[in-house]
DSSP file (Angstrom, degrees, kcal/mol; ACC not computed):
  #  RESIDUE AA STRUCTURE BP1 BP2  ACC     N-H-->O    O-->H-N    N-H-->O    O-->H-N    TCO  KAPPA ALPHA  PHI   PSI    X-CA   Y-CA   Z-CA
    1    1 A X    >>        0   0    0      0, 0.0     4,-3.1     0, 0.0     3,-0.6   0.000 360.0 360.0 360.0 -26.2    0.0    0.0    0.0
    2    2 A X  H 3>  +     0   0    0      1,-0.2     4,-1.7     2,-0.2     0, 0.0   0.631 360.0  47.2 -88.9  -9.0    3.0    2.6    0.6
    3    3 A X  H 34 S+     0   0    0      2,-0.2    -1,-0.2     3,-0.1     5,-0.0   0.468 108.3  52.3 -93.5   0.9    4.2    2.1   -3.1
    4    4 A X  H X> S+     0   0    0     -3,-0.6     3,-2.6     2,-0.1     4,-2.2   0.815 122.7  38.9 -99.6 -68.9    0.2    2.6   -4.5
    5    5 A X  H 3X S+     0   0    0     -4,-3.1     4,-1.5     1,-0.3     5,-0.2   0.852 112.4  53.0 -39.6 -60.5    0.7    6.0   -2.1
    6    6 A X  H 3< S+     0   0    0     -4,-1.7    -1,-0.3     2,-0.2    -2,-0.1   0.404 114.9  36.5 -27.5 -28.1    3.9    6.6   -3.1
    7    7 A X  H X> S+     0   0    0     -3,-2.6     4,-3.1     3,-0.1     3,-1.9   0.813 118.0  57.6-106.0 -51.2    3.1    6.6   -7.2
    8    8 A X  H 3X S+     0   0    0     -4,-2.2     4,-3.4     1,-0.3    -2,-0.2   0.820 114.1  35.3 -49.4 -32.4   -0.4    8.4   -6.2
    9    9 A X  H 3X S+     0   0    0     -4,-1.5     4,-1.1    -5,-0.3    -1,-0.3   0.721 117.1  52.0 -99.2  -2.9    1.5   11.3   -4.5
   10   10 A X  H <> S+     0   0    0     -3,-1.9     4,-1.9     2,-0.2    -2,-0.2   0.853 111.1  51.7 -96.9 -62.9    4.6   11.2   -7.3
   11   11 A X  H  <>S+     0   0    0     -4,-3.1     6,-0.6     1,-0.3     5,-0.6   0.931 108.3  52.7 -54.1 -49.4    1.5   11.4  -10.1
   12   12 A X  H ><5S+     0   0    0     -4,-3.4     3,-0.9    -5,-0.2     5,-0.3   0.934 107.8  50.7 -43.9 -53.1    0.2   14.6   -8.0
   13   13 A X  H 3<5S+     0   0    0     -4,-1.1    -2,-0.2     1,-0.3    -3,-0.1   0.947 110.7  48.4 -34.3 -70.6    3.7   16.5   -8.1
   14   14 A X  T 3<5S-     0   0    0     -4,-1.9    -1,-0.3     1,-0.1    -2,-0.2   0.282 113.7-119.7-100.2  19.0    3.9   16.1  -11.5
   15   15 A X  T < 5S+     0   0    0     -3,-0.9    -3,-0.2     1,-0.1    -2,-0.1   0.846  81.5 113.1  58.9  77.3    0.1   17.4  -12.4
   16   16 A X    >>< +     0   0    0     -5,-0.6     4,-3.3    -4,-0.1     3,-3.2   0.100  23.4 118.5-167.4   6.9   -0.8   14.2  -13.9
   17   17 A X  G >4 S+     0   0    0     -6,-0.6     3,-3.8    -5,-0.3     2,-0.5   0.803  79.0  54.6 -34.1 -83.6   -3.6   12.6  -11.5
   18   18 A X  G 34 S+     0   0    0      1,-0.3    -1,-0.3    -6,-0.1    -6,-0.0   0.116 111.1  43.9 -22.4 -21.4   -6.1   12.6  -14.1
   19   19 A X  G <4 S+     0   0    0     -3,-3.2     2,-0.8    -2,-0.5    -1,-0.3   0.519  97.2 104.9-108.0 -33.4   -3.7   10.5  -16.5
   20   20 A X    <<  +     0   0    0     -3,-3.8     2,-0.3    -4,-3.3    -4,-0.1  -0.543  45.5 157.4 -78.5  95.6   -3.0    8.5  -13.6
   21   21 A X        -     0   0    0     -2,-0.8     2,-0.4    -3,-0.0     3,-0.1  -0.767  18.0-178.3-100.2 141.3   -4.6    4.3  -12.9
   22   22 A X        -     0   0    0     -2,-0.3    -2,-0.0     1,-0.2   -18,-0.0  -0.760  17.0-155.2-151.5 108.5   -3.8    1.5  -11.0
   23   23 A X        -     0   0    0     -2,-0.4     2,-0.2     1,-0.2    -1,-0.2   0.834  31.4-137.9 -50.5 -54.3   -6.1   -1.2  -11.5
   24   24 A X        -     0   0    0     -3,-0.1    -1,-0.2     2,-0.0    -3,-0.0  -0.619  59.1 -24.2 103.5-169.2   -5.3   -2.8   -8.0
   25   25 A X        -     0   0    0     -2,-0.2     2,-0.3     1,-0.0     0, 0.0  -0.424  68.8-177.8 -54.8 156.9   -4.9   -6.9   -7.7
   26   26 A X        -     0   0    0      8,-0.0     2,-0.6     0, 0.0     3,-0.1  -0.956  37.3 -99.3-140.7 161.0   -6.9   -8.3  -10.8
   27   27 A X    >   -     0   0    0     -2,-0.3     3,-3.2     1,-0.1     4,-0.3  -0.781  37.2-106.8 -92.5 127.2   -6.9  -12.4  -10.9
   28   28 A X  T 3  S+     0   0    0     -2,-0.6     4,-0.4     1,-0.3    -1,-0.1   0.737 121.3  50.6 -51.1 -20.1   -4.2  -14.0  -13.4
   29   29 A X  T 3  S+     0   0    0      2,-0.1    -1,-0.3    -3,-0.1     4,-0.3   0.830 101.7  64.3 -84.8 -11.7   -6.7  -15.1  -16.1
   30   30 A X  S X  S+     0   0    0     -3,-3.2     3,-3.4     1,-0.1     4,-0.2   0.960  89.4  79.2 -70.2 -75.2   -8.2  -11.2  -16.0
   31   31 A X  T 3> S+     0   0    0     -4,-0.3     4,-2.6     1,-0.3     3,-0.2   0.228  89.1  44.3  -8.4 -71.7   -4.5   -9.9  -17.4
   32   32 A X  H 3> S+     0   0    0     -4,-0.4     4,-1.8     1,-0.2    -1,-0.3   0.804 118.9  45.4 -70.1 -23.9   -4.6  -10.6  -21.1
   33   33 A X  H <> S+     0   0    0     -3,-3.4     4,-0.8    -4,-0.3    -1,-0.2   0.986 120.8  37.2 -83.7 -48.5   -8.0   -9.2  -21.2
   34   34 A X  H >4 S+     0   0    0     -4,-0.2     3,-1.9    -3,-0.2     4,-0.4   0.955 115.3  62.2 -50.5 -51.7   -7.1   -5.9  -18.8
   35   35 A X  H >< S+     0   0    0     -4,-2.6     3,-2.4     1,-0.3    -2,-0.2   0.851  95.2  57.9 -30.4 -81.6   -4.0   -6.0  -20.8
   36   36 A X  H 3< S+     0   0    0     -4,-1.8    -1,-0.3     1,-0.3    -2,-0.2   0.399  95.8  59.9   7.1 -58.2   -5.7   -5.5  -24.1
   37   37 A X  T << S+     0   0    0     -3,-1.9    -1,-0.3    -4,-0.8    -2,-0.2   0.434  90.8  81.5 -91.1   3.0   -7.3   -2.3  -23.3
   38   38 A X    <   -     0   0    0     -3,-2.4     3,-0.1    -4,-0.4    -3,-0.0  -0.094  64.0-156.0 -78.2-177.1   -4.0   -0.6  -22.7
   39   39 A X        +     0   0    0      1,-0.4    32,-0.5    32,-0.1     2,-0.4   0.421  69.4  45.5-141.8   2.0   -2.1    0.6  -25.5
   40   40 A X  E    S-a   71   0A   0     30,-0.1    -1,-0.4     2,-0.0     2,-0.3  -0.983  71.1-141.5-123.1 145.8    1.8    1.0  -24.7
   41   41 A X  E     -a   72   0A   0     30,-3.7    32,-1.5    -2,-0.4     2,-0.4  -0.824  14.4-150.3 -90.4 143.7    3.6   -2.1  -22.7
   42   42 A X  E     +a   73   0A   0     -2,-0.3     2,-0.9    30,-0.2    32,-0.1  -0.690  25.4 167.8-141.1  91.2    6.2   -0.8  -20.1
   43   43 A X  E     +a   74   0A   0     30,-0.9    32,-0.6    -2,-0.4     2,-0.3  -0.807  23.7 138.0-126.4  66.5    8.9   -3.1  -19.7
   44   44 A X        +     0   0    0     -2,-0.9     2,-0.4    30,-0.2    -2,-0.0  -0.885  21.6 176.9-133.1 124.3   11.7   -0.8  -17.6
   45   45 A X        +     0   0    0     -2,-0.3    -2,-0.1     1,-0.2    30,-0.0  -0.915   6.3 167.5-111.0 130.0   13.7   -2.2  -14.6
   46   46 A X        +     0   0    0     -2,-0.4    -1,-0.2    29,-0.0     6,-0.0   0.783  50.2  91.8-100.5 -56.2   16.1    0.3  -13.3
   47   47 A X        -     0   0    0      1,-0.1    -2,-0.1     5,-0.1     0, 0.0   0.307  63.7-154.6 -25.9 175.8   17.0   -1.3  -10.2
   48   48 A X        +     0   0    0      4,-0.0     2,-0.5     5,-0.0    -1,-0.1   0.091  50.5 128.3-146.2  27.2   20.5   -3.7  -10.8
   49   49 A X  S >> S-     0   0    0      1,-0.1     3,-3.5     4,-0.0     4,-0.7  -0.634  75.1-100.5 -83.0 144.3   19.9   -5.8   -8.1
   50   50 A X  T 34 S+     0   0    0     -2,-0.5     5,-0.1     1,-0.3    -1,-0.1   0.568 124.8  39.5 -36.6 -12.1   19.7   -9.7   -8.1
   51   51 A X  T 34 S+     0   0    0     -2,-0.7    -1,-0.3     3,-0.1     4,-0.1   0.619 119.4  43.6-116.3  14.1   16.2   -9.9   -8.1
   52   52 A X  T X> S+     0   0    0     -3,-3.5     3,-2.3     3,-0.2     4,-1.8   0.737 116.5  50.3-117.1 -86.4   15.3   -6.6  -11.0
   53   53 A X  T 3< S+     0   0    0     -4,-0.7     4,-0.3     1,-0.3     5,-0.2   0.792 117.4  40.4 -58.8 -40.9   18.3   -7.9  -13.3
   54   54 A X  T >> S+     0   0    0     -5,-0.3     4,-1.7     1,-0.2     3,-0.8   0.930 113.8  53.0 -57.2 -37.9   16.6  -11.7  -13.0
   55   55 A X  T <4 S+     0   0    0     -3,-2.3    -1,-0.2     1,-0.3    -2,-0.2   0.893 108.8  51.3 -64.2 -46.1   13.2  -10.4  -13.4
   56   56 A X  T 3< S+     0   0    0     -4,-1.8    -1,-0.3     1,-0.2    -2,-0.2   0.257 110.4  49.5 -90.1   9.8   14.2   -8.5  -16.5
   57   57 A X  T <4 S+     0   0    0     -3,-0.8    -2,-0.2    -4,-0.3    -1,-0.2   0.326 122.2  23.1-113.2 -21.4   15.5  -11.2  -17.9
   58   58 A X  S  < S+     0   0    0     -4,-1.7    -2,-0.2    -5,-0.2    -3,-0.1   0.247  81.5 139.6-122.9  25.5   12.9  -13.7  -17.5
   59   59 A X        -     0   0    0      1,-0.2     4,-0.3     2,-0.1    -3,-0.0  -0.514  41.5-157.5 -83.8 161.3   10.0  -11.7  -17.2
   60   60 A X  S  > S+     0   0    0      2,-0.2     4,-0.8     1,-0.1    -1,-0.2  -0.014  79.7  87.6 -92.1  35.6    6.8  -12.9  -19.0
   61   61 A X  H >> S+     0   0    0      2,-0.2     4,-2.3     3,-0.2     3,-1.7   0.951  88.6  59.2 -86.9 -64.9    5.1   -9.2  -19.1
   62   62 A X  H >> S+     0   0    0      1,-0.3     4,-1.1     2,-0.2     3,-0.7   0.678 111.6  37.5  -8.6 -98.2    7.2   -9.0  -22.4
   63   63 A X  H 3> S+     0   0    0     -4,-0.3     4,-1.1     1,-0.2    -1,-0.3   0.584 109.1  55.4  19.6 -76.2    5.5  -11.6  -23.6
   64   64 A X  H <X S+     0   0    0     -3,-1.7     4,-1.3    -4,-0.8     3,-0.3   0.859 109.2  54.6 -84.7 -46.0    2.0  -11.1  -22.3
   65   65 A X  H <<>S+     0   0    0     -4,-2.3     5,-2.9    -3,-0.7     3,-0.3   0.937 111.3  40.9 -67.6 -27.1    2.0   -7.4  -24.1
   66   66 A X  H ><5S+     0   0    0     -4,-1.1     3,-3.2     3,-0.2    -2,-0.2   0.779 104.8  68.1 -73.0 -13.6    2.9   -8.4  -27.4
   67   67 A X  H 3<5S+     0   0    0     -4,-1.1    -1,-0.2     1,-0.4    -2,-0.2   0.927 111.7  33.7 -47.9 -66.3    0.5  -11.4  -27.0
   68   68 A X  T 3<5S-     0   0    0     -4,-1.3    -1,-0.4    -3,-0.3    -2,-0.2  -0.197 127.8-104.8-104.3  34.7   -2.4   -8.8  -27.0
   69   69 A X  T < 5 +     0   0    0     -3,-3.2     2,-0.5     1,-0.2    -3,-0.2   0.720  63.4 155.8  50.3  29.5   -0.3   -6.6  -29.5
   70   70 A X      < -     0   0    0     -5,-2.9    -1,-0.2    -6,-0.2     2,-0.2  -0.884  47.0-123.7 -97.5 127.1    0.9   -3.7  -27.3
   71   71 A X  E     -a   40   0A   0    -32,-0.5   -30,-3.7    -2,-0.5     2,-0.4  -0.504  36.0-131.3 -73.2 134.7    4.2   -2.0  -28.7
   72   72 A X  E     -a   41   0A   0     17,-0.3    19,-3.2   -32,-0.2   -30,-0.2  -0.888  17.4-156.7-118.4 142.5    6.8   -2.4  -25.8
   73   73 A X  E     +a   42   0A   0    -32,-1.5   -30,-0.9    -2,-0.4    19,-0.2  -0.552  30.6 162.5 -83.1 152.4    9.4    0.7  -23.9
   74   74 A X  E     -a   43   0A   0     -2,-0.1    19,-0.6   -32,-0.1   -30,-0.2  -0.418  39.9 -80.2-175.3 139.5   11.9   -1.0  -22.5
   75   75 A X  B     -b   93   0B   0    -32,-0.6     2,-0.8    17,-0.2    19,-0.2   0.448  32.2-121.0 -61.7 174.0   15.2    0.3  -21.4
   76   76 A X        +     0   0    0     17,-0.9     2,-0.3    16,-0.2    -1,-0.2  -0.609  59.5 129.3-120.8  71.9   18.1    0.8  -23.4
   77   77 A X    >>  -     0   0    0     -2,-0.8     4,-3.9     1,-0.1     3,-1.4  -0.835  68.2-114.6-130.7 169.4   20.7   -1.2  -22.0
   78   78 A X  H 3> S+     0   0    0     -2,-0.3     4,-1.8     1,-0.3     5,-0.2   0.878 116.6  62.4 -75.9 -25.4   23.2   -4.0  -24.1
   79   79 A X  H 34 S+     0   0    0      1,-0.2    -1,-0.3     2,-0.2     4,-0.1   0.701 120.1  19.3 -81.7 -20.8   21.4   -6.8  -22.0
   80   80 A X  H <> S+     0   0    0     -3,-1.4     4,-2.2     2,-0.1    -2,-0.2   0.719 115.4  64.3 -98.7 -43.7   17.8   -6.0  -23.5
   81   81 A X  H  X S+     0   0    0     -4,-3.9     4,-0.9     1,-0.3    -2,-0.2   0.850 107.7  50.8 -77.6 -23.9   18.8   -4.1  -26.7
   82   82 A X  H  < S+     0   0    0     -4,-1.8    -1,-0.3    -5,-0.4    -3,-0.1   0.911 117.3  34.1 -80.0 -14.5   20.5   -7.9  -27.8
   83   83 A X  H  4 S+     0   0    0     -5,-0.2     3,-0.3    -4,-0.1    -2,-0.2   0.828 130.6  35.9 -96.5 -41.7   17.7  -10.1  -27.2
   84   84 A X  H  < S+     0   0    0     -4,-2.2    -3,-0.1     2,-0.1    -2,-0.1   0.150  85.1  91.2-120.3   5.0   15.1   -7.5  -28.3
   85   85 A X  S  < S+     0   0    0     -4,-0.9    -1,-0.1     1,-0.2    -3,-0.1   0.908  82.1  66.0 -70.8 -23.1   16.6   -5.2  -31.4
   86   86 A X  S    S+     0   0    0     -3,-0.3     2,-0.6    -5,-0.1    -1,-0.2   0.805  86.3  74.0 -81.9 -29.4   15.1   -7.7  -34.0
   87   87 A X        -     0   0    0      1,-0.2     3,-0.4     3,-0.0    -1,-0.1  -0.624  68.9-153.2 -99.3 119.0   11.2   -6.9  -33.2
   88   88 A X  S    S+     0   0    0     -2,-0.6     2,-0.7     1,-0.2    -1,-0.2   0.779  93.3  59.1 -43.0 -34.6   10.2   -3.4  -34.6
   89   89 A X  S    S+     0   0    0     25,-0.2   -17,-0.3     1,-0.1    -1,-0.2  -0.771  87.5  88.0-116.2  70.4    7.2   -2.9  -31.6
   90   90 A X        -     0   0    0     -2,-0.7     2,-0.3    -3,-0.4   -17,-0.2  -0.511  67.5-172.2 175.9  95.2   10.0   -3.3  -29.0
   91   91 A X        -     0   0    0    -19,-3.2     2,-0.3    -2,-0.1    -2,-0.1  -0.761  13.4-144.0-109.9 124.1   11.4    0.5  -28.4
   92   92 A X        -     0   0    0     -2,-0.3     2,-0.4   -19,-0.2   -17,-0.2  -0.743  20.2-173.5-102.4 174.9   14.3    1.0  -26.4
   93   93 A X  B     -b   75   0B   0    -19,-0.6   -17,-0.9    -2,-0.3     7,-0.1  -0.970  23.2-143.6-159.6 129.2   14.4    3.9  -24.4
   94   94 A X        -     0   0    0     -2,-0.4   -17,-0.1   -19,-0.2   -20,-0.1  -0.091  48.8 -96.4 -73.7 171.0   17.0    5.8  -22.1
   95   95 A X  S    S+     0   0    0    -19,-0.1    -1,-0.1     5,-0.0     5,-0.0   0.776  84.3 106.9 -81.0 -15.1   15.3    7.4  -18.8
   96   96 A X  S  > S-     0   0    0      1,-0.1     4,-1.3     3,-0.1     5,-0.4  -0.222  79.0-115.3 -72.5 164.9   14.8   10.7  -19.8
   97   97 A X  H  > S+     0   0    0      2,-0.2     4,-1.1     1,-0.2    -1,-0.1   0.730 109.7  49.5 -12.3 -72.4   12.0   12.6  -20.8
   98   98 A X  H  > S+     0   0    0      1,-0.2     4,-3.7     2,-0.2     5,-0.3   0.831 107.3  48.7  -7.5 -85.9   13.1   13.1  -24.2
   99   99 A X  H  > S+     0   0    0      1,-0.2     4,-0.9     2,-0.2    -1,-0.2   0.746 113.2  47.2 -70.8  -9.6   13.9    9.9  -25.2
  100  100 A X  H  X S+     0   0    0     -4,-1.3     4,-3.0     2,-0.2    -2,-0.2   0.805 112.5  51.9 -96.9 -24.1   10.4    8.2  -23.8
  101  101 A X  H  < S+     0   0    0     -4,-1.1    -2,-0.2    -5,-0.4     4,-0.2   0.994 109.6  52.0 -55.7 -64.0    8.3   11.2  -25.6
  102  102 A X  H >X S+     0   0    0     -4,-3.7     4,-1.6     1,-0.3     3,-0.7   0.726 111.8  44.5 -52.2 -44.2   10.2   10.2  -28.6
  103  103 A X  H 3X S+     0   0    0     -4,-0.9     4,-1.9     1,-0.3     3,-0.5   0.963 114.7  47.6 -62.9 -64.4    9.3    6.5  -28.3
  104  104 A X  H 3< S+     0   0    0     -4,-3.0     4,-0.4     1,-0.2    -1,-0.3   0.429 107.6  50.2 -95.1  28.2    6.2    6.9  -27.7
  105  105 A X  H <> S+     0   0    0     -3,-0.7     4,-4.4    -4,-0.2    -1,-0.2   0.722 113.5  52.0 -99.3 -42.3    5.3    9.6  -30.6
  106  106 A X  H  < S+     0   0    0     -4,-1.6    -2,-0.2    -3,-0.5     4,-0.2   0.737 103.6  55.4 -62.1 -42.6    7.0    7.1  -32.9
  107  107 A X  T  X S+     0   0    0     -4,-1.9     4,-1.4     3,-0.2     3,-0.5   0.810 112.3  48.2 -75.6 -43.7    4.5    4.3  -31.3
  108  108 A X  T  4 S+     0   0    0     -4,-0.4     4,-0.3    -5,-0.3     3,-0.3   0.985 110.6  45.5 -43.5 -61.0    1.4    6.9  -32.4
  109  109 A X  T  < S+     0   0    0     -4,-4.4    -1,-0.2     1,-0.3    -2,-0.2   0.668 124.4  33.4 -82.8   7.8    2.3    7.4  -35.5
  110  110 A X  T >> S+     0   0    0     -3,-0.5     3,-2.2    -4,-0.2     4,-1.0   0.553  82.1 128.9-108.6 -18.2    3.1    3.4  -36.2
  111  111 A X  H 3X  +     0   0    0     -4,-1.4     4,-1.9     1,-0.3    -1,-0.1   0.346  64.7  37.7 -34.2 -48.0    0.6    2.1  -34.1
  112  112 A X  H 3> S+     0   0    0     -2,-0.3     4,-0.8    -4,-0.3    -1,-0.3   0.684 119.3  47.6 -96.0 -31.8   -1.4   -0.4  -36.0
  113  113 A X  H <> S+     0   0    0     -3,-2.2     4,-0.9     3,-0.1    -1,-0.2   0.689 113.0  49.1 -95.8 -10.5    1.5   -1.8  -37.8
  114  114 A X  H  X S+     0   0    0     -4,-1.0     4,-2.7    -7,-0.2    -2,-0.2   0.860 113.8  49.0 -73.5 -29.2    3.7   -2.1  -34.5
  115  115 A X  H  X S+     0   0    0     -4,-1.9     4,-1.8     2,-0.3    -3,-0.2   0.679 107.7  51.2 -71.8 -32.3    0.8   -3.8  -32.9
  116  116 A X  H  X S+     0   0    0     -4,-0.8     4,-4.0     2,-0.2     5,-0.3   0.841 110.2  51.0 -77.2 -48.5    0.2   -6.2  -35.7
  117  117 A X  H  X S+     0   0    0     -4,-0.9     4,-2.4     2,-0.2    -2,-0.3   0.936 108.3  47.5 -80.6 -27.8    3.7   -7.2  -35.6
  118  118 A X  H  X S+     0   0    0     -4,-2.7     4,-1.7     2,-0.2     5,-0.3   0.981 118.3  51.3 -25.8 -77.0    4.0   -7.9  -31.4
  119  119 A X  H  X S+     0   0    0     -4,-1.8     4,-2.2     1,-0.2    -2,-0.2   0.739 118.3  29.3  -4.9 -68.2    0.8   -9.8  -32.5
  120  120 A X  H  X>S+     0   0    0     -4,-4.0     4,-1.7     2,-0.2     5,-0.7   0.969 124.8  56.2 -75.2 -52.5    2.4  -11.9  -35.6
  121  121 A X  I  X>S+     0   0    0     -4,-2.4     4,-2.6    -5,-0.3     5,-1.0   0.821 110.4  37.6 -33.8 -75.8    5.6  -11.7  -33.5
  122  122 A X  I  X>S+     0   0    0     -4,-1.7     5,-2.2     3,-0.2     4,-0.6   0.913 117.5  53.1 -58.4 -70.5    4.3  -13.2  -30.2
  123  123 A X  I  <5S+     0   0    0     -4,-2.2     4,-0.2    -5,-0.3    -2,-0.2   0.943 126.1  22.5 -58.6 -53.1    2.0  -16.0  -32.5
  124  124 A X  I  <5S+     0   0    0     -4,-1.7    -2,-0.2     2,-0.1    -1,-0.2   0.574 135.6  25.4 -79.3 -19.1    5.3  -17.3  -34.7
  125  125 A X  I  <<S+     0   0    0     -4,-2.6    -3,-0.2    -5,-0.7    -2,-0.1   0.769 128.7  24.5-123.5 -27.9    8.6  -16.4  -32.5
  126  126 A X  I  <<S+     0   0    0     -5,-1.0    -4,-0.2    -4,-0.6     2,-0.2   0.568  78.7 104.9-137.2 -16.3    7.7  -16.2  -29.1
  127  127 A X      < -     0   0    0     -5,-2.2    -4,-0.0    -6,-0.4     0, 0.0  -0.648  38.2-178.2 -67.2 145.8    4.5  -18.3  -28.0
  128  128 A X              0   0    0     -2,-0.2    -1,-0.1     1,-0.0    -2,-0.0   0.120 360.0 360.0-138.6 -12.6    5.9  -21.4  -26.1
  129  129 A X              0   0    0      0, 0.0    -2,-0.0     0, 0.0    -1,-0.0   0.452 360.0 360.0 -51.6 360.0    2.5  -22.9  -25.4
């Protein structure tokens, strides 16, 4: 609950309440469907501790946004950008401002053909089912 405060009172600072959701717990078969209705994936671990660098390396969030065709941020470091340069809907992105505006202006004006390829991506390269 003090990191739900903590993002609520970071989203005030920054004038951005209004933009600002947090679903709460949902139950794991609800995700793909909540997933869905989003439209950017946001796949950035900052941290470089043992359980963020493992986590970002095996997570299935990756996964689960292109699944439902969400174009994915995700930091711009040599451990991500090799595994992840080859899919077009997989944007890397430094922390600044700058560079995430950019990404995600780039994700507007592609949308529907990034989205499709997560989609195709996810069905041919990357389902494991």
């Amino acid at each position: 609950e003090s990191y739900r405060t903590t993002l609520k009172k970071m989203a005030a600072e920054l004038q951005v309440s209004g933009q600002f959701h947090m679903a709460g717990e949902l139950p794991y078969a609800d995700i793909p469907l909540f997933t869905s209705s989003c439209h950017i994936g946001i796949s950035i671990y900052l941290s470089n501790d043992i359980m963020n660098t493992t986590s970002s390396m095996a997570s299935n969030k990756l996964y689960e946004y292109a699944a439902v065709g969400l174009p994915v941020l995700y930091l711009d470091k040599e451990r991500f950008v090799s595994r992840l340069k080859q899919y077009q809907w997989a944007i890397p992105v430094k922390t600044d401002l700058l560079s995430i505006q950019k990404a995600i202006e780039t994700i507007a004006l592609n949308y529907q053909t990034l989205s499709n390829e997560a989609e195709n991506d996810f069905r041919s390269k990357l389902n494991f089912e």
